[in-house]
N, CA, C and O atoms as a GROMACS GRO file, in nm:
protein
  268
    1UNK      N    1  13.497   3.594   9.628
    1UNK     CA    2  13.412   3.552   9.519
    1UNK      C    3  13.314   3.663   9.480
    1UNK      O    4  13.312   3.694   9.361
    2UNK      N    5  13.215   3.741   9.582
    2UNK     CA    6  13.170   3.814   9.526
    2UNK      C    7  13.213   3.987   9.484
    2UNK      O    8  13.132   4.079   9.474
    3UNK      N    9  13.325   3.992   9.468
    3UNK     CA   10  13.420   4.078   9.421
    3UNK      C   11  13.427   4.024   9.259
    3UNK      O   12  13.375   4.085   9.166
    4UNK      N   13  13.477   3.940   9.251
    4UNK     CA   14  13.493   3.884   9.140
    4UNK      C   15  13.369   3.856   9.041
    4UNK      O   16  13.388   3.834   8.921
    5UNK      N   17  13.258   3.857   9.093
    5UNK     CA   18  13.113   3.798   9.038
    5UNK      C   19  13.054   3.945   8.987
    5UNK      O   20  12.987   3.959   8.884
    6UNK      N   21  13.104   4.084   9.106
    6UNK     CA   22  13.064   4.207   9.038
    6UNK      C   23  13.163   4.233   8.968
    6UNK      O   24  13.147   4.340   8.908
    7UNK      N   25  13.264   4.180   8.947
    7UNK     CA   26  13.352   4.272   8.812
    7UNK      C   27  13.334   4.197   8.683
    7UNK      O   28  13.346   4.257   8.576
    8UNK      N   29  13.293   4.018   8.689
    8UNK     CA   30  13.222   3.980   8.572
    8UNK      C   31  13.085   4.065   8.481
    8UNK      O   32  13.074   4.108   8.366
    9UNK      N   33  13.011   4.059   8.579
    9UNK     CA   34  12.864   4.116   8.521
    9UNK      C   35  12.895   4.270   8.478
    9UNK      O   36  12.822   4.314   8.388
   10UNK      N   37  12.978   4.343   8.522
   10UNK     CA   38  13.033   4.490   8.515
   10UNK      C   39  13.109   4.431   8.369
   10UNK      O   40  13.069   4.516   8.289
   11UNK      N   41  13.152   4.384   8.330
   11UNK     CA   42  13.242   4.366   8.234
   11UNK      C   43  13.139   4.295   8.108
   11UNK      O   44  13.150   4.322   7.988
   12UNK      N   45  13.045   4.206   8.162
   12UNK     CA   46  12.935   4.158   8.080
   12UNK      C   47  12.856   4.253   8.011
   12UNK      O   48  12.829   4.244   7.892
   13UNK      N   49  12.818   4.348   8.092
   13UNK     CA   50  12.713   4.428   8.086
   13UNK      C   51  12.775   4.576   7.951
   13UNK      O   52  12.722   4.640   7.860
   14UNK      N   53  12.942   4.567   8.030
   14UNK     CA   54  13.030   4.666   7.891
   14UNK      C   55  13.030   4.624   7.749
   14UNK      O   56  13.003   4.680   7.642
   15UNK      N   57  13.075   4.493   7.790
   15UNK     CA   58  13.072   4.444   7.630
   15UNK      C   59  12.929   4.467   7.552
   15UNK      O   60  12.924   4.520   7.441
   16UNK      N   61  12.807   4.418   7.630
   16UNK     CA   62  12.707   4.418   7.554
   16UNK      C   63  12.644   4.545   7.511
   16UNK      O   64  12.588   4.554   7.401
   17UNK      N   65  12.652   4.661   7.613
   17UNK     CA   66  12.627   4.772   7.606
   17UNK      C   67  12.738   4.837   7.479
   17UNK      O   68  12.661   4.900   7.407
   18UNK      N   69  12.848   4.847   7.432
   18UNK     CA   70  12.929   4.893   7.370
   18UNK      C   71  12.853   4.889   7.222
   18UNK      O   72  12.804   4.794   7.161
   19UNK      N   73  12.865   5.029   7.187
   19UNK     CA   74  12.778   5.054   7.003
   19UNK      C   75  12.842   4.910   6.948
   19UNK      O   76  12.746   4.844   6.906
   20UNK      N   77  12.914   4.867   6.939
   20UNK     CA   78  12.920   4.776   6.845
   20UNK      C   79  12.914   4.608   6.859
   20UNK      O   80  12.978   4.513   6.814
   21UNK      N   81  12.798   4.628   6.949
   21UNK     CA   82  12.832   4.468   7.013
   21UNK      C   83  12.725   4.405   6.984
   21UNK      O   84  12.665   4.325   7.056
   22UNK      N   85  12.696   4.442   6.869
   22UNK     CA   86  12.652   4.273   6.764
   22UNK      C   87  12.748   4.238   6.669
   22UNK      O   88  12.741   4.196   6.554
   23UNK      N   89  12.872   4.272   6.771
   23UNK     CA   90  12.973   4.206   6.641
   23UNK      C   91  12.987   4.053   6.694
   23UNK      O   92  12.938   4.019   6.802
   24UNK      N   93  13.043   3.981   6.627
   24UNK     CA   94  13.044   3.843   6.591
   24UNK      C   95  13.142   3.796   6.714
   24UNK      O   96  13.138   3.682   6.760
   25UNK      N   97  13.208   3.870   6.748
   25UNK     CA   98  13.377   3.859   6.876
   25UNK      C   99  13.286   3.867   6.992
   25UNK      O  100  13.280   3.776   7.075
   26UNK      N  101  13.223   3.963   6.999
   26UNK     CA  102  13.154   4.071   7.107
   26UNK      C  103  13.022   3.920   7.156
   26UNK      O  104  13.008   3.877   7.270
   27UNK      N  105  12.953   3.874   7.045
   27UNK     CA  106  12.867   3.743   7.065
   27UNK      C  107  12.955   3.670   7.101
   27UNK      O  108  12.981   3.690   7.220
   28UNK      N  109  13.031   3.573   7.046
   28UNK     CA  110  13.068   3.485   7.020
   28UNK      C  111  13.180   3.512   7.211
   28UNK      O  112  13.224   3.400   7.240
   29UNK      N  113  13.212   3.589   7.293
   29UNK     CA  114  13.322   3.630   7.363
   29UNK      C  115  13.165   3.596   7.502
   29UNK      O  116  13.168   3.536   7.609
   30UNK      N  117  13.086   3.644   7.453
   30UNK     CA  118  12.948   3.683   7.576
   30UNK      C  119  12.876   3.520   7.610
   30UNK      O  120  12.818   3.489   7.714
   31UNK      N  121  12.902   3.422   7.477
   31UNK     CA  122  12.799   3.327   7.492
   31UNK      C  123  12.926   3.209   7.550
   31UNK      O  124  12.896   3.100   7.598
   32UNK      N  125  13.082   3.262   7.533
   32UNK     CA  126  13.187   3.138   7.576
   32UNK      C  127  13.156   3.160   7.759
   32UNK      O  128  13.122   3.074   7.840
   33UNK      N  129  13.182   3.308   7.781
   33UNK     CA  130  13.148   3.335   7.954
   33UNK      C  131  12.991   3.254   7.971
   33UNK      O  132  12.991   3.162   8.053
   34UNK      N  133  12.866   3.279   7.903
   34UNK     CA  134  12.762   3.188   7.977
   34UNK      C  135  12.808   3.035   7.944
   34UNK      O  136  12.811   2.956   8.038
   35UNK      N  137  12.836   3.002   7.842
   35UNK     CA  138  12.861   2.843   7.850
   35UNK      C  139  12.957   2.846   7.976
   35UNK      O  140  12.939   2.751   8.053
   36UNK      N  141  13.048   2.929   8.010
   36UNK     CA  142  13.136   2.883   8.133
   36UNK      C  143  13.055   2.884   8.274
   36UNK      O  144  13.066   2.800   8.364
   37UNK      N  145  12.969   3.000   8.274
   37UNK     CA  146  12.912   2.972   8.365
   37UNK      C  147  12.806   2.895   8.409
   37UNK      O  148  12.737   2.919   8.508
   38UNK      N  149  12.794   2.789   8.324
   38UNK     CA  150  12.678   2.727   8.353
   38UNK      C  151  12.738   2.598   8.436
   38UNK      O  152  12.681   2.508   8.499
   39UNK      N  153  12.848   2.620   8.415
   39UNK     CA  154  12.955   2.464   8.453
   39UNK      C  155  12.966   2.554   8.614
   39UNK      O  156  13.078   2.534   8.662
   40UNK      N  157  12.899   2.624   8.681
   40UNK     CA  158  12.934   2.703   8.805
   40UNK      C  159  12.822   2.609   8.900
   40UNK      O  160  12.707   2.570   8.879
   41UNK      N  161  12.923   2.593   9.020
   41UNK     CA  162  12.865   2.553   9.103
   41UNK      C  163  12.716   2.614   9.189
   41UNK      O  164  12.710   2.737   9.184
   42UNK      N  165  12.639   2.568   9.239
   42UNK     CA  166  12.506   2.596   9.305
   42UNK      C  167  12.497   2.749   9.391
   42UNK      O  168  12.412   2.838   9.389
   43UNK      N  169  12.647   2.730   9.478
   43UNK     CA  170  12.670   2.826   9.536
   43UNK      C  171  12.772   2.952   9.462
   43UNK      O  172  12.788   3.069   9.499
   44UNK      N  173  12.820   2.893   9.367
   44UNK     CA  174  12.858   3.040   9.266
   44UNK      C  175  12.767   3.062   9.216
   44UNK      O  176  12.724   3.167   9.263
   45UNK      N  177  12.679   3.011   9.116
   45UNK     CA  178  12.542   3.049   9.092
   45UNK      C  179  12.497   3.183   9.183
   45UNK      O  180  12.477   3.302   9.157
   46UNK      N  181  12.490   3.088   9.320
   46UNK     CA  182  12.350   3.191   9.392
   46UNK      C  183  12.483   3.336   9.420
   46UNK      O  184  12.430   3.447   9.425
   47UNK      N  185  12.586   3.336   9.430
   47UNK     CA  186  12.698   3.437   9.440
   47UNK      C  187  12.647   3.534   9.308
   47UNK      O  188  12.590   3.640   9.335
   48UNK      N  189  12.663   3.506   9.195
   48UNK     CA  190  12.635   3.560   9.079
   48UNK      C  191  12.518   3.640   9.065
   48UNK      O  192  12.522   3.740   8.992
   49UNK      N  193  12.386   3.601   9.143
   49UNK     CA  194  12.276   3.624   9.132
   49UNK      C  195  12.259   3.770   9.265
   49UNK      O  196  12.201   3.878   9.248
   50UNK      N  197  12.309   3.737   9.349
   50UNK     CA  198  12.348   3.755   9.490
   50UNK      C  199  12.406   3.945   9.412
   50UNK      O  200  12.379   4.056   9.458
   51UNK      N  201  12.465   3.918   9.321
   51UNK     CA  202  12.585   4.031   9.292
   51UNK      C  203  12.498   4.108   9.184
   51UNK      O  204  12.477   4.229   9.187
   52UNK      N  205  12.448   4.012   9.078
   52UNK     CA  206  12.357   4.078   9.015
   52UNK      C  207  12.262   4.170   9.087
   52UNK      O  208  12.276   4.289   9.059
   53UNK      N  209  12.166   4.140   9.174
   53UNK     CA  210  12.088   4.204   9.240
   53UNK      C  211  12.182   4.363   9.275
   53UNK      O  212  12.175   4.481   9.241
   54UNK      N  213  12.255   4.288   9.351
   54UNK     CA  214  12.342   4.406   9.415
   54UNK      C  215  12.349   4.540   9.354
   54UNK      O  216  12.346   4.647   9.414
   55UNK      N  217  12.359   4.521   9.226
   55UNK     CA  218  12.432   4.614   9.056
   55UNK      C  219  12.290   4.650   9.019
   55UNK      O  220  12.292   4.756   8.956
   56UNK      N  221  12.150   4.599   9.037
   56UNK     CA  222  12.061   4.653   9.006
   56UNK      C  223  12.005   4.600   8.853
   56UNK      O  224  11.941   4.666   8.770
   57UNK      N  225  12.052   4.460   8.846
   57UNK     CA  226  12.087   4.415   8.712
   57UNK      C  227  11.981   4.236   8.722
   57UNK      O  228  12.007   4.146   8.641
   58UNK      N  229  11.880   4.219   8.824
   58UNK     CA  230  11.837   4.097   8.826
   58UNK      C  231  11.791   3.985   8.722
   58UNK      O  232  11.765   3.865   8.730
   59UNK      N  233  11.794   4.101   8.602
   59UNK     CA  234  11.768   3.975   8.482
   59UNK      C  235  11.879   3.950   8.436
   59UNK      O  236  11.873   3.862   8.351
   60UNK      N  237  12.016   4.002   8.460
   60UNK     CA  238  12.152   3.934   8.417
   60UNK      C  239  12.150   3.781   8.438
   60UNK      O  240  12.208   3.722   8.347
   61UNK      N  241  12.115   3.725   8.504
   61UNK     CA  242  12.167   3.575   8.572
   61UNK      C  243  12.057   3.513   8.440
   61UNK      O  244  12.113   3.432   8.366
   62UNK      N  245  11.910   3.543   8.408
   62UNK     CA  246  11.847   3.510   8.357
   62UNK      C  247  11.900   3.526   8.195
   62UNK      O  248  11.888   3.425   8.125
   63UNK      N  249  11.958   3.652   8.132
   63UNK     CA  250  12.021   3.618   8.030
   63UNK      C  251  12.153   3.536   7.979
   63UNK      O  252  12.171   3.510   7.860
   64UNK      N  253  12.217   3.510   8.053
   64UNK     CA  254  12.352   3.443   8.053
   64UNK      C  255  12.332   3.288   8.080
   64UNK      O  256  12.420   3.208   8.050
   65UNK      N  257  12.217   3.252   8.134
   65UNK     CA  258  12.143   3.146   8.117
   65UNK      C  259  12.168   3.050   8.304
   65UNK      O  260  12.147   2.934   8.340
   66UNK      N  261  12.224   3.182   8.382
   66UNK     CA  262  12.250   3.116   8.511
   66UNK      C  263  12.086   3.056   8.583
   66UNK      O  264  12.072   2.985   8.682
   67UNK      N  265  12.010   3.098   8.519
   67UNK     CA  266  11.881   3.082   8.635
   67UNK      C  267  11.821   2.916   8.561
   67UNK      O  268  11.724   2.858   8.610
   0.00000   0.00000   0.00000
C-alpha cells in the first residue's frame, strides 16, 4: 500500500505541476482521484498522509481533501 500511495501523490503532484494544468482534463482528472479518495478507508487515509510526509509534500493530504 504504501508503494502505491507514493506513486499516487508522485503522479498527483505531475499532473498539477505540468505548464498546462489548468486545463479542464488536468482539473476535472485531479478532483475524480480526491472524490475517490475520500471514499478511503481511516487506515489508507493515515497510509496516504504517512507517504505524503515521506515525499516532503505534508499539505498534499490537505489539498485533495484527505485531512
Amino acid at each position: 500500500m504504501e508503494v502505491l500511495a507514493r506513486t499516487l501523490i508522485i503522479a498527483c503532484k505531475h499532473i498539477n505541476d505540468r505548464s498546462n494544468s489548468d486545463s479542464d482534463e488536468d482539473v476535472a482528472l485531479l478532483e475524480t482521484i480526491a472524490s475517490e479518495l475520500g471514499a478511503a478507508s481511516e487506515a489508507e487515509k493515515q497510509c496516504l498522509i504517512q507517504a505524503a510526509k515521506a515525499l516532503g509534500d505534508e499539505e498534499w493530504p490537505g489539498e485533495l481533501g484527505i485531512l
